[in-house]
VMD Tcl script that draws the C-alpha trace (Angstrom):
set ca {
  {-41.08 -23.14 -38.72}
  {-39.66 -20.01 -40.68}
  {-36.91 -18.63 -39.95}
  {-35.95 -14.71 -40.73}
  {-32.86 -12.64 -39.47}
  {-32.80 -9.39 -37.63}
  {-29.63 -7.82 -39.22}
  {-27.13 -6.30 -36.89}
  {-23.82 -4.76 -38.15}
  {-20.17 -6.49 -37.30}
  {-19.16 -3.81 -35.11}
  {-22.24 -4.11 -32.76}
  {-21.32 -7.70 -32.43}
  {-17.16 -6.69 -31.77}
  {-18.89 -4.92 -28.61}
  {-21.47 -7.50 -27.66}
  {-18.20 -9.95 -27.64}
  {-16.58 -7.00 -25.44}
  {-19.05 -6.46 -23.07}
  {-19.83 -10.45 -22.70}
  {-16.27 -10.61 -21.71}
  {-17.38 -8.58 -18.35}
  {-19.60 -11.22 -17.41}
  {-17.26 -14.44 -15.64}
  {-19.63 -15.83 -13.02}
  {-23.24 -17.00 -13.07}
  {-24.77 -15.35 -10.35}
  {-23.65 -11.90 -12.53}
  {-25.15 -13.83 -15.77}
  {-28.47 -14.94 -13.93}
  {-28.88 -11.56 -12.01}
  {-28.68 -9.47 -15.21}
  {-31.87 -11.45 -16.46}
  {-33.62 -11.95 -13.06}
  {-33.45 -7.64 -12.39}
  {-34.99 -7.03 -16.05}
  {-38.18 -9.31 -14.99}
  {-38.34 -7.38 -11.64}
  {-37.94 -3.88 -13.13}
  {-40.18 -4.07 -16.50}
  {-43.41 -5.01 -15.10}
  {-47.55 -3.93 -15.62}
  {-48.86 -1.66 -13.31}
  {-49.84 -3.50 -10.48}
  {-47.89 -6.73 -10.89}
  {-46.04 -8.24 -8.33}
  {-42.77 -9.69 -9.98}
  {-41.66 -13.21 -9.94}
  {-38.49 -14.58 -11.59}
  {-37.89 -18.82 -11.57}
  {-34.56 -19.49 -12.23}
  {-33.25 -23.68 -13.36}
  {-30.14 -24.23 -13.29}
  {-29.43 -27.82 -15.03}
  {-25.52 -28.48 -13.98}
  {-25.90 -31.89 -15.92}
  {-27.16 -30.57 -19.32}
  {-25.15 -26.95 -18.98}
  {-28.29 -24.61 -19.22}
  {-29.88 -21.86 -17.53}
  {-33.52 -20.89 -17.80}
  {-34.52 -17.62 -16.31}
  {-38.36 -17.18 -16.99}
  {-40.71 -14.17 -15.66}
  {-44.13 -12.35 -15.43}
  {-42.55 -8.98 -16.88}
  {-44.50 -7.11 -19.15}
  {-42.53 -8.78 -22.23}
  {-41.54 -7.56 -25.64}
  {-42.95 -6.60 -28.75}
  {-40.72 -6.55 -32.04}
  {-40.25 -3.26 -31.86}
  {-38.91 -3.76 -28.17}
  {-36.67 -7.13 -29.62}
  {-35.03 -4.74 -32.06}
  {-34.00 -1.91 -29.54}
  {-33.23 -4.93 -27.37}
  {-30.49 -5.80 -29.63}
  {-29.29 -2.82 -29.79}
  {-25.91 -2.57 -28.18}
  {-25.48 0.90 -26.97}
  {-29.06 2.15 -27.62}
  {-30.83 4.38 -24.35}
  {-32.78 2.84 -21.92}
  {-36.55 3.42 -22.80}
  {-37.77 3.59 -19.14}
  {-34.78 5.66 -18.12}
  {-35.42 8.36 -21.08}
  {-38.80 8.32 -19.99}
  {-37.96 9.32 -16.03}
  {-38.65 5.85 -15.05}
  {-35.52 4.96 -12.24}
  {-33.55 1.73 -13.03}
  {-30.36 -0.57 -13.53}
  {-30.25 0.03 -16.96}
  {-27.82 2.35 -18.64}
  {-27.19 0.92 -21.65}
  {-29.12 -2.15 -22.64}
  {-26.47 -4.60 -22.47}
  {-28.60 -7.25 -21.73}
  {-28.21 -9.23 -24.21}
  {-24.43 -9.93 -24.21}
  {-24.38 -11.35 -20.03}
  {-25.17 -14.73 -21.65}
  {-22.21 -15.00 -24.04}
  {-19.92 -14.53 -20.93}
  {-20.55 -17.83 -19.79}
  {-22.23 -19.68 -22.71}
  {-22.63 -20.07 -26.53}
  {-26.50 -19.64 -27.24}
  {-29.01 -17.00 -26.07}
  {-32.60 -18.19 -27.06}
  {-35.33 -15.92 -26.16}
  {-39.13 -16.51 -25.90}
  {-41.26 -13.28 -24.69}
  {-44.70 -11.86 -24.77}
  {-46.48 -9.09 -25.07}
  {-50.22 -8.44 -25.14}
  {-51.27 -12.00 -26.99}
  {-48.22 -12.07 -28.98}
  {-45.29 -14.11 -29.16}
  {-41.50 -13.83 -30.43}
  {-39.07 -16.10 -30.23}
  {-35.08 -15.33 -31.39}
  {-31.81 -16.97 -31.26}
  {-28.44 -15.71 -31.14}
  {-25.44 -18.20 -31.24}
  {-21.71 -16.62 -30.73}
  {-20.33 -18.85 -33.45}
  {-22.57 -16.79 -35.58}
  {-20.86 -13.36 -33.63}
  {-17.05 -14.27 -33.86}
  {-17.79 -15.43 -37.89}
  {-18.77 -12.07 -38.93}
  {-16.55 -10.19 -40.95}
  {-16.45 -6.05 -41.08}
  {-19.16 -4.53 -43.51}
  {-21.57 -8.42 -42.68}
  {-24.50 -8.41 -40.75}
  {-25.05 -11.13 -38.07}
  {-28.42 -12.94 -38.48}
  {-30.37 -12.75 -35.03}
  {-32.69 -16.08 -35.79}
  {-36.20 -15.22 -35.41}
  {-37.76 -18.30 -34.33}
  {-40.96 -16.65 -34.06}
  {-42.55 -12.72 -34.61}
  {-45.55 -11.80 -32.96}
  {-47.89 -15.23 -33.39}
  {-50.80 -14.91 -31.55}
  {-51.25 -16.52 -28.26}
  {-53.02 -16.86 -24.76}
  {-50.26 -16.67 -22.57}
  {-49.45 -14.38 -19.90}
  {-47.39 -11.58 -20.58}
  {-43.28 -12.68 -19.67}
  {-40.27 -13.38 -21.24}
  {-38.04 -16.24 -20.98}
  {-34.59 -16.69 -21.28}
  {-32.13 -19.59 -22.02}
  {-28.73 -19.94 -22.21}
  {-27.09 -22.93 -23.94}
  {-23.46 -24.33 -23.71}
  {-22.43 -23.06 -20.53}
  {-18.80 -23.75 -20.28}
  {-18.20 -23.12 -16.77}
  {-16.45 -26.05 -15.32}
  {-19.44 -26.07 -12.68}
  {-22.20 -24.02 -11.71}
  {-22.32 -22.73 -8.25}
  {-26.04 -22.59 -7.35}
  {-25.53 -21.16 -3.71}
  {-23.73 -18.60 -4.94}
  {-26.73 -17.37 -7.43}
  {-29.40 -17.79 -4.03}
  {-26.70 -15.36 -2.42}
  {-25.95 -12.99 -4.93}
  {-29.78 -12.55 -5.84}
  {-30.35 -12.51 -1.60}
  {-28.03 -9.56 -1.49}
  {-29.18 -7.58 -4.54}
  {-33.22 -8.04 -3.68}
  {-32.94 -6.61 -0.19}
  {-33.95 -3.07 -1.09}
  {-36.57 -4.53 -4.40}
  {-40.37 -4.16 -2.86}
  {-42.18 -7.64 -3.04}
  {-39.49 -9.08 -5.55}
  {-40.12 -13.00 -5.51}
  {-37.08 -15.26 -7.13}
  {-36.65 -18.65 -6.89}
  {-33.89 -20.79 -8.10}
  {-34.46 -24.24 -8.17}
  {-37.29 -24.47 -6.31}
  {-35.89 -22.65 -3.42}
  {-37.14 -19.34 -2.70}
  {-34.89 -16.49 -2.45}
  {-35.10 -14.83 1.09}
  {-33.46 -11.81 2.52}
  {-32.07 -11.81 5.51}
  {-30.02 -9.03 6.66}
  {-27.09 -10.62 8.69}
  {-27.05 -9.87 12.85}
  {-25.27 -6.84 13.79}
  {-23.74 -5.34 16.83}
  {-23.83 -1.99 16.52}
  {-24.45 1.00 13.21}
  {-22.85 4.06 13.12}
  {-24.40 7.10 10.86}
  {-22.36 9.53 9.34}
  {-24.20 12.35 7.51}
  {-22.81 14.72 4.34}
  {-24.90 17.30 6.21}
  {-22.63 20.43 7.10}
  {-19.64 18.74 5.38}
  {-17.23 19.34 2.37}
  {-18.89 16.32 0.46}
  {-22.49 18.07 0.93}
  {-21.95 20.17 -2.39}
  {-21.35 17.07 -4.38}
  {-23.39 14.35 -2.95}
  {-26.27 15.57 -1.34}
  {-27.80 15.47 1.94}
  {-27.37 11.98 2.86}
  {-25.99 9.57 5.20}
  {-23.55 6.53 5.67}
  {-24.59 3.82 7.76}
  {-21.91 1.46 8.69}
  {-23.29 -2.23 10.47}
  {-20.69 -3.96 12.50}
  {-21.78 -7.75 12.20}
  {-21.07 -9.98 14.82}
  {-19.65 -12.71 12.50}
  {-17.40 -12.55 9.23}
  {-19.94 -12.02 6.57}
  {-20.64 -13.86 2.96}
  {-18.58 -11.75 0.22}
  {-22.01 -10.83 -1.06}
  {-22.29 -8.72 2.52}
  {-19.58 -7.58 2.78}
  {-19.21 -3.78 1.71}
  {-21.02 -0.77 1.76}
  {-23.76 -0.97 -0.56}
  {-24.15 2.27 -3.13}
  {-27.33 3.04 -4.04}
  {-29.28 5.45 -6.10}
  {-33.20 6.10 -5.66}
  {-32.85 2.79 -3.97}
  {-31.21 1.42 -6.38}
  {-28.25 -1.04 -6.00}
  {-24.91 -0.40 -8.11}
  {-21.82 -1.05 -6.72}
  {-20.49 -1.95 -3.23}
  {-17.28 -1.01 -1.89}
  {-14.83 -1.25 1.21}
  {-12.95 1.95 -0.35}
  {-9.58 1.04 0.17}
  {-10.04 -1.32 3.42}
  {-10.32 -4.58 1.34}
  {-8.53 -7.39 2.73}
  {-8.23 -5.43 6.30}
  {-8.42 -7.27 9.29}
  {-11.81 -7.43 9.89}
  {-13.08 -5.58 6.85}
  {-15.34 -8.44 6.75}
  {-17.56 -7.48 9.34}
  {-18.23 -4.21 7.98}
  {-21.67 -3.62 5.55}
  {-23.99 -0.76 5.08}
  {-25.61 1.32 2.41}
  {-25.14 4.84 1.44}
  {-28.03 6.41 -1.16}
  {-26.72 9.31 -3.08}
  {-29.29 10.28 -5.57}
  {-27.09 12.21 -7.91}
  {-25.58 9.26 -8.70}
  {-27.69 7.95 -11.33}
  {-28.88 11.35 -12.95}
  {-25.05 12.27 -13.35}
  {-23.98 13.07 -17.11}
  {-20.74 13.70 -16.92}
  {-18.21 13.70 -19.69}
  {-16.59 10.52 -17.44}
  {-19.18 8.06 -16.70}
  {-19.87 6.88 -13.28}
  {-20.80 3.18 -14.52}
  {-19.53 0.97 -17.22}
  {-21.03 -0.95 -19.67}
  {-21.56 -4.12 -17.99}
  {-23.52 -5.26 -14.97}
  {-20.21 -5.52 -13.16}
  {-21.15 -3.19 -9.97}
  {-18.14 -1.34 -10.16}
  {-18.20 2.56 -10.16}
  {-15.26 4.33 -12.49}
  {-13.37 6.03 -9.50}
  {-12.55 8.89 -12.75}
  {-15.87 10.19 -11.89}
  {-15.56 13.42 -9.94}
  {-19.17 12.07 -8.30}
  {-17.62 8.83 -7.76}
  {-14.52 9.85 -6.81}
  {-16.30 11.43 -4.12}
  {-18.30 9.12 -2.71}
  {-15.16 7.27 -2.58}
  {-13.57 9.75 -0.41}
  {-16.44 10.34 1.58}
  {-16.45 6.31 2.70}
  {-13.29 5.70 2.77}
  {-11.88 7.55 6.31}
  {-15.43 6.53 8.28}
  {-14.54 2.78 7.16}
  {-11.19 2.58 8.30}
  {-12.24 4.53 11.16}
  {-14.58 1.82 12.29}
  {-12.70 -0.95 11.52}
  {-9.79 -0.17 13.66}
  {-12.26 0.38 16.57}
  {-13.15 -3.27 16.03}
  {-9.75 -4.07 15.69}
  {-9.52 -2.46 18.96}
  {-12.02 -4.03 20.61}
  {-10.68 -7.25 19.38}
  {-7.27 -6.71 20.55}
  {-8.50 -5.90 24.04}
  {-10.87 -9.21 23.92}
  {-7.87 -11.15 22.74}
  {-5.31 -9.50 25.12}
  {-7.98 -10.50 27.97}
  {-8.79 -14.02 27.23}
  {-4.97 -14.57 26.38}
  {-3.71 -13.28 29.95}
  {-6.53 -15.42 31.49}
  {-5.02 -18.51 29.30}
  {-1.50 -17.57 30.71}
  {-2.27 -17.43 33.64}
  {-3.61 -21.30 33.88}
  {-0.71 -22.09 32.07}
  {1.40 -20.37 34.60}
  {-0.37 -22.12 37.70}
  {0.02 -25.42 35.95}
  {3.96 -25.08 35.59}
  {4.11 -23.78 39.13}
  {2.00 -26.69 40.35}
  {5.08 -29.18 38.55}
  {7.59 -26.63 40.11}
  {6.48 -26.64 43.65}
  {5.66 -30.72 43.66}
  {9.02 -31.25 42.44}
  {10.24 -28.57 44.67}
  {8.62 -30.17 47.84}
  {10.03 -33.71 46.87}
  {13.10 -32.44 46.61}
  {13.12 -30.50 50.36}
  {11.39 -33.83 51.99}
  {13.88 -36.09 50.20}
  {17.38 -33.83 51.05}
  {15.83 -33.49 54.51}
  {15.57 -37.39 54.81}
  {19.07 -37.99 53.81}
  {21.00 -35.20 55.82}
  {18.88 -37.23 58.65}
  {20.82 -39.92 58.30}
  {24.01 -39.02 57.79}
  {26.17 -38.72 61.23}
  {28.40 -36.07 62.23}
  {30.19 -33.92 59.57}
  {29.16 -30.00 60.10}
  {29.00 -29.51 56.07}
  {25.99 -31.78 56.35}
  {24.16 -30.40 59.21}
  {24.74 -26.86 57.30}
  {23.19 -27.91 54.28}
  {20.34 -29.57 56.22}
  {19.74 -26.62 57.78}
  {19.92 -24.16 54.74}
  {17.44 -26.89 53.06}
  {15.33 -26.81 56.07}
  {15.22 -22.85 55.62}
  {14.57 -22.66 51.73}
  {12.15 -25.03 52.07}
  {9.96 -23.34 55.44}
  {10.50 -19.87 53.57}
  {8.74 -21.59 50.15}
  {6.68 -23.72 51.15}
  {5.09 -21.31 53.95}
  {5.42 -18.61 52.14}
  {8.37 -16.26 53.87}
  {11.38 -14.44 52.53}
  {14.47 -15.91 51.60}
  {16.33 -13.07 53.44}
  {17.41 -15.21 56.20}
  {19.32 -17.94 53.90}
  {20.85 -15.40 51.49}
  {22.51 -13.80 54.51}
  {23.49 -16.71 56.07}
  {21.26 -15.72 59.33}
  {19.13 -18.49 60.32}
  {16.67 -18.04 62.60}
  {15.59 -21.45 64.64}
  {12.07 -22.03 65.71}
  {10.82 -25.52 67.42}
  {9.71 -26.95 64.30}
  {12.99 -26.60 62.14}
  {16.36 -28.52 62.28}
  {18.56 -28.11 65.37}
  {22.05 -29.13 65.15}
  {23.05 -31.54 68.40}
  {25.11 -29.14 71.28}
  {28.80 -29.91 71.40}
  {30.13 -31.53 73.88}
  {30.64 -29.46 77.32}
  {34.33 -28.96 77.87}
  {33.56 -28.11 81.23}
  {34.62 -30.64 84.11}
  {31.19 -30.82 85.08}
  {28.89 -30.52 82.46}
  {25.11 -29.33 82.68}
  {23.46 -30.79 79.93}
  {20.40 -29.12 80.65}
  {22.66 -25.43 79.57}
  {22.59 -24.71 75.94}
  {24.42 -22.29 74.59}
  {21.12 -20.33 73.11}
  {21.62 -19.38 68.98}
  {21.39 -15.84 68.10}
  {17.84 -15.96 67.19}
  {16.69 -17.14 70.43}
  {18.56 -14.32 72.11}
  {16.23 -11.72 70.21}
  {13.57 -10.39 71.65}
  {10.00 -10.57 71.65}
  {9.75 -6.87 69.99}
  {13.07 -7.60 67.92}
  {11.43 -10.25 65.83}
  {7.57 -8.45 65.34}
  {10.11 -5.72 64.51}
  {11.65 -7.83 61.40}
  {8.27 -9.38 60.27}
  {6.27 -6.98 59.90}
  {9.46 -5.64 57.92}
  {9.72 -8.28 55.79}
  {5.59 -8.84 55.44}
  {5.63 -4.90 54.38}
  {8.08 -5.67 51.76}
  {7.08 -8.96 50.33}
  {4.16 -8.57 47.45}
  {0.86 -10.09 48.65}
  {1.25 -14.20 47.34}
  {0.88 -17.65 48.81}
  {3.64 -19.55 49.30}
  {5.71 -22.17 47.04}
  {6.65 -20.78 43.56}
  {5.18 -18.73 41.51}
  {5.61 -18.50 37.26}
  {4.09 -15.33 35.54}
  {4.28 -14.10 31.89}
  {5.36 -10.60 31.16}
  {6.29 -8.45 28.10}
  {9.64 -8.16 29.02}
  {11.86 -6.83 25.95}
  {13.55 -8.63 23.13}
  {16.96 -7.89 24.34}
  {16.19 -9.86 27.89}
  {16.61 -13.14 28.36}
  {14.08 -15.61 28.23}
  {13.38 -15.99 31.90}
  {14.00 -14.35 35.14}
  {14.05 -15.54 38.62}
  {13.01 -12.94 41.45}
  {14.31 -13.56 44.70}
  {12.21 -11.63 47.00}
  {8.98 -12.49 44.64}
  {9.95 -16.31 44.35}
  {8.27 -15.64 40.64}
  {9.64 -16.55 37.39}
  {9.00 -14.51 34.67}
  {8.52 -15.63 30.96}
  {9.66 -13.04 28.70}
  {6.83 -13.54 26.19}
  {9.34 -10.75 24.01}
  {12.50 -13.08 23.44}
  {12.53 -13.54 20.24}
  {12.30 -17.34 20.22}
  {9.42 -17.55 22.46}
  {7.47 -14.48 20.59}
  {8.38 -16.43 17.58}
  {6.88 -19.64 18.71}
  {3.69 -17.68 20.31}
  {3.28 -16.34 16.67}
  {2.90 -19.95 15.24}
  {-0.04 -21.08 16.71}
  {-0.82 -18.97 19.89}
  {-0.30 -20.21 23.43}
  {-2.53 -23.34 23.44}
  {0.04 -24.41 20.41}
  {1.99 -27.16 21.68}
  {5.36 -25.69 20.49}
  {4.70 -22.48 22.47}
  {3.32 -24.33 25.65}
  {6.26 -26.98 25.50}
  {8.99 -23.91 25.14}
  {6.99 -22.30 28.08}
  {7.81 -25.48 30.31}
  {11.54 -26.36 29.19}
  {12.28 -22.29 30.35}
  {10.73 -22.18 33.59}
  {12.27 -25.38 34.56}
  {15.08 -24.25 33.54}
  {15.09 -21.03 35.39}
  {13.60 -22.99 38.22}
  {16.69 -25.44 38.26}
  {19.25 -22.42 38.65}
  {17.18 -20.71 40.74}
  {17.52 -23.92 43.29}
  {20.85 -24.00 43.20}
  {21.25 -20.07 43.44}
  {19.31 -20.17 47.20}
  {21.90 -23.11 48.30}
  {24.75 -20.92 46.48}
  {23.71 -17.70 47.94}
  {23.85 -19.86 51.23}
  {27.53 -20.95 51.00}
  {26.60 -24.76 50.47}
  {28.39 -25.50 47.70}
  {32.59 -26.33 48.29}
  {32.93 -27.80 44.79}
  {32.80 -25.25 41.91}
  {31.34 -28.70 40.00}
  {28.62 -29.01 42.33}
  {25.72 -26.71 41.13}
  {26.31 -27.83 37.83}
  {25.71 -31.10 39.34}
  {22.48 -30.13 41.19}
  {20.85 -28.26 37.87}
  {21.08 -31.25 35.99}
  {19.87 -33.30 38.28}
  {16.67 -31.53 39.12}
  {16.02 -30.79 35.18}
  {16.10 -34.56 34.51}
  {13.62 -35.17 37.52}
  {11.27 -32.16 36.97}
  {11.23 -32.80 33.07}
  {9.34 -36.34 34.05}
  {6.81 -34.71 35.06}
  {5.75 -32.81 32.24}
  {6.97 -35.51 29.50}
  {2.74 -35.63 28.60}
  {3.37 -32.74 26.52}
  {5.75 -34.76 24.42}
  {3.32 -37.50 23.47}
  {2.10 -38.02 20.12}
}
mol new
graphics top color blue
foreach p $ca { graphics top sphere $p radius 0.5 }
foreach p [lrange $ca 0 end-1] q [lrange $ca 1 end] { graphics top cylinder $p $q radius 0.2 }
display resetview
């Protein structure tokens, strides 16, 4: 086998080294080669690219049906900065400025190449030890394996790159970044690994179009149109974006200025503005490399930019609306169980409590402080329990009915006593119209709500305290804003166990002084030690019950 050189001056191989540097990843690297065998086909061919990626011996073969090169082509292929034949000749494309050639030095050390063009074949080798040992004023030998040698192959070209040095090659990645960039290429067929490549644009829930038509941007870009797709899941990076294109052709996609955005990752599109690639301005709109990222210096670009940019943003805070609303929704249903569940605790300890006090005051004889307290008992617990106000027990009027507590008559001073007269209470001297009177009063009041307890969550304000007890409501209210409870919502949410377990410890809490605030409020207590007495002891018996939330 002979071996020539195709001589190629230092400072062409300074910039291949330059513009290899733009190419980090493999799916860039295996895309650059995969596009050329889609775009420079025959007349009537339908393209097909097989990739191989071999992890094991660090290679990558990228072989096609293209139309292939001649040695004339090979030479302009090598040609760092040279113009795009197909372009010059009106022919729409990726290329700019044939930099082909240097996406394999990104990632690896050797480029072999094996095309062929109408019966002939070339094959060439390019090695970057051979790049980074030329000096200024050498020429770097391009090995040509083979020129032109006659053959019976189909036209195609095949590409390998040698001494990858990536510490691993991440196929699903390629299949994904090839996916995204053949969804506008008619009948393109690529295969990597013996798995085909298949487009499938991800589910959305909605697009929005936005045209240039009658705007400020018309002048500049054209009459077009942005389409914005809300998916209904985060997408793949590869999706993510609005896709850039020009005659159809991909280049760049961008979240102008809404990267890293809550839920900028459900946003994709496409926006075609055909000025884009026939644009000669003094600033280029692309760079060198494959690197699908527009130069923002570009008045056109710069444009398209601005154009974008507000219609994102605009739609992504609707879906962070939307969300918010969703969230706020599902959240306040949460709460809510949450809430009955600590009321549930509440009112079972709460009814313990009333049967228990009323059991003991039972059996204690005599002593009017005890038949008080029974009574006031009796009333918080008929008022809870069956739903009524608390009016009557923070005013000290009780109002006796057969089913509560009555007190034993004195004894009748009289000589001759009548057992059979009571002296009647108060409340039994009302009448009939008196106490529908006060009911309906006190019904008219009251907000609609069964009886027993009741525990709600409310956006209260930091500067409140945690919880609230409301008399007339006989509802406790979590201040979700309190600072330590906000704080340990923030953590985890409230189905975090630090947030639920706070939630418990201050209704309880609240619940326990609220207890001893209805037998306060009905003069029960002679000690000034008692309620602190009565708090503690119904937070050590109601904090049984929920010690399940403490369990490992």
């Amino acid at each position: 086998m002979s071996v020539s050189a195709l001589k190629v001056t230092s400072h062409v191989a300074r910039d291949l080294l330059q513009s290899a540097a733009l190419f980090k990843t493999e799916q860039n690297v295996v895309w650059e080669y995969v596009s050329n065998g889609l775009q420079y086909i025959d007349p009537g061919t339908q393209p097909v690219v097989n990739v191989e990626v071999d992890a094991k011996a660090h290679k990558i073969v990228i072989e096609d049906n293209g139309r292939g090169m001649t040695a004339a082509d090979l030479r302009r292929y090598f040609q760092m900065h040279g113009e795009n034949t197909d372009r010059k000749a009106g022919r729409a494309g990726r290329g700019m400025f044939g930099t082909g050639k240097s996406a394999a030095f990104g990632i690896g050390t050797t480029l072999r190449l094996t095309t062929v063009r109408n019966g002939k074949r070339s094959k060439v080798e390019l090695e970057r030890k051979d790049i980074e040992a030329a000096d200024d004023g050498d020429s770097i030998p391009v090995k040509v394996l083979e020129e032109e040698v006659p053959t019976r192959e189909p036209n195609g070209t095949r590409i390998e790159i040698e001494g990858i040095y990536l510490k691993k090659l991440d196929i699903g990645a390629i299949v994904r970044h090839v996916e995204r960039h053949i969804a506008r290429w008619p009948n393109a067929g690529v295969v990597v690994n013996r798995q085909e490549c298949n487009v499938v644009e991800p589910s959305y829930s909605s697009a929005k179009e936005f045209p240039t038509k009658g705007t400020p941007f018309e002048a500049l870009l054209g009459d077009t149109k942005l389409i914005v797709k809300i998916a209904q899941a985060p997408l793949e990076p590869e999706w993510q974006g609005i896709a850039i294109l020009s005659d159809t052709v991909w280049h760049s996609t961008s979240l102008a200025g809404c990267e890293n955005k809550p839920f900028a990752s459900h946003i994709f599109g496409e926006i075609d503005v055909e000025r884009l690639s026939k644009d000669n301005s003094l600033i280029p709109a692309f760079d060198m490399s494959r690197s699908m990222q527009l130069n923002p210096k570009n008045e056109l670009v710069a444009a398209i930019f601005a154009f974008i940019g507000p219609h994102i943003e605009s739609v992504r805070r609707e879906i962070e609306k939307a969300d918010r609303e969703r969230r706020r929704e599902r959240d306040n249903q949460k709460l809510q169980q949450e809430a009955s569940e600590i009321a549930r605790i509440i009112n079972q300890d709460f009814d313990a409590w009333h049967k228990q006090v009323q059991s003991t005051m039972a059996k204690v004889p005599g002593g009017k402080d005890k038949i008080e307290k029974a009574k006031a008992v009796a009333e918080i617990g008929e008022a809870i329990v069956k739903g009524d106000e608390f009016s009557a027990v923070a005013t000290n009027e009780v109002t006796t009915t057969e089913s509560e507590y009555v007190p034993d008559p004195e004894p009748n001073p009289s000589p001759n006593p009548d057992p059979t007269q009571v002296e009647p209470t108060p409340a039994l001297e009302r009448s009939a119209e008196e106490t529908e009177t006060k009911a309906k009063t006190r019904n008219k009041s009251r907000p609609s709500a069964g009886g027993g307890f009741h525990v709600d969550f409310r956006n209260m304000g930091a500067d409140e305290p945690r919880a609230k007890y409301v008399h007339d409501e006989r509802t406790i209210y979590i201040n979700l804003d309190h600072p330590q409870i906000a704080n340990a919502k923030s953590i985890g949410g409230i189905e975090d166990i630090a947030f639920r377990r706070l939630s418990y410890e201050v209704a309880f809490s609240e619940y326990a002084i609220a207890l001893a605030s209805e037998l306060a409020a009905a003069e029960q207590y002679i000690d000034i030690n008692d309620p602190i007495f009565d708090i503690r002891d119904t937070l050590n018996r109601i904090s049984r019950s929920a010690a399940g939330l403490y369990k490992a």
